[in-house]
C-alpha positions in Angstrom: 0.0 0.0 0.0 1.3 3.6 -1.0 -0.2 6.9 0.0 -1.3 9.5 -2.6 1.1 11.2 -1.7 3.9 9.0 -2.3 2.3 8.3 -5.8 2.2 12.1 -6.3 5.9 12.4 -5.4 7.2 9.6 -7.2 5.3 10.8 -10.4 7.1 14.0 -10.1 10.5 12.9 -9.5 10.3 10.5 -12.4 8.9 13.5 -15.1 11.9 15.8 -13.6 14.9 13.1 -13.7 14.1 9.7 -14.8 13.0 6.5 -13.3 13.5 6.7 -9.4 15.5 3.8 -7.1 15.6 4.0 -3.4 18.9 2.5 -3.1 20.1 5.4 -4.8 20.1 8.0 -2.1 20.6 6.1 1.6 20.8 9.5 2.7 20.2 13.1 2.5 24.0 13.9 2.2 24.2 11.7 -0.8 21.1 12.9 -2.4 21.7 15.9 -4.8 20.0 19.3 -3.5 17.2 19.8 -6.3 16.2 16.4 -5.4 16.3 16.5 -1.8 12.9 17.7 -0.6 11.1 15.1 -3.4 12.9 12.3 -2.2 12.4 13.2 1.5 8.4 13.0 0.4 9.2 9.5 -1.4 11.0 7.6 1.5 8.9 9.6 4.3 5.7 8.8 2.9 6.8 4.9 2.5 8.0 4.4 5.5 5.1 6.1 7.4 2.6 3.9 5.4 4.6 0.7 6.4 4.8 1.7 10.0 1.3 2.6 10.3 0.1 -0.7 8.7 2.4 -2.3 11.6 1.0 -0.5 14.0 -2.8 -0.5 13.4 -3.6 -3.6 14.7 -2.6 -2.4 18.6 -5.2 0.2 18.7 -6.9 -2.8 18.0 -5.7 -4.9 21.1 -4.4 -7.1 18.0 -0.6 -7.8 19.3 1.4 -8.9 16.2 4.1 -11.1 16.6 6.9 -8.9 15.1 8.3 -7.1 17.1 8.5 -3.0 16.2 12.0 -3.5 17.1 12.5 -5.0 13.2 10.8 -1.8 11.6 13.8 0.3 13.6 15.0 1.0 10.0 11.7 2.6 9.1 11.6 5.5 11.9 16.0 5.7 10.9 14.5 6.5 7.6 11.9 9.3 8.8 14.1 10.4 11.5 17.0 11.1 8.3 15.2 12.4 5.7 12.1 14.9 8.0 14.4 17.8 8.2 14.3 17.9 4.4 10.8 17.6 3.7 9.5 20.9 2.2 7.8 22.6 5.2 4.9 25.4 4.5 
């Protein structure tokens, strides 16, 4: 699942420079700086959609058994790339 967002952020990148790959930028400091603030939309917006789909089911009382412990690299990726998102 993807928000519309994401979609929306992806479909931009790709018009402006090509075809996008997430392995390309691990971080902010190795992302160009006229890509920065779409990227930080791309990897922000899919890594809040996969936390939140982990974390749905305990509002629920539903206790999955994963442990939020493996998604670690999922709030490294929000915490990383937030500063750059494009802030109104």
């Amino acid at each position: 699942m993807t928000s519309s967002r994401h979609r929306q952020a992806l479909a931009q990148y790709e018009d402006r420079f090509g075809s996008y790959s997430g392995e390309k930028y691990i971080s902010p400091s190795e992302c160009p700086e006229d890509r920065r603030a779409l990227v930080a939309e791309i990897e922000v917006s899919a890594a809040a959609v996969l936390i939140a789909d982990h974390l749905a089911p305990y509002a629920e009382g539903i206790y999955p058994e994963r442990s939020a412990e493996k998604l670690e690299h999922l709030y490294s990726r929000v915490r990383n790339w937030d500063p750059h998102l494009p802030r109104k």
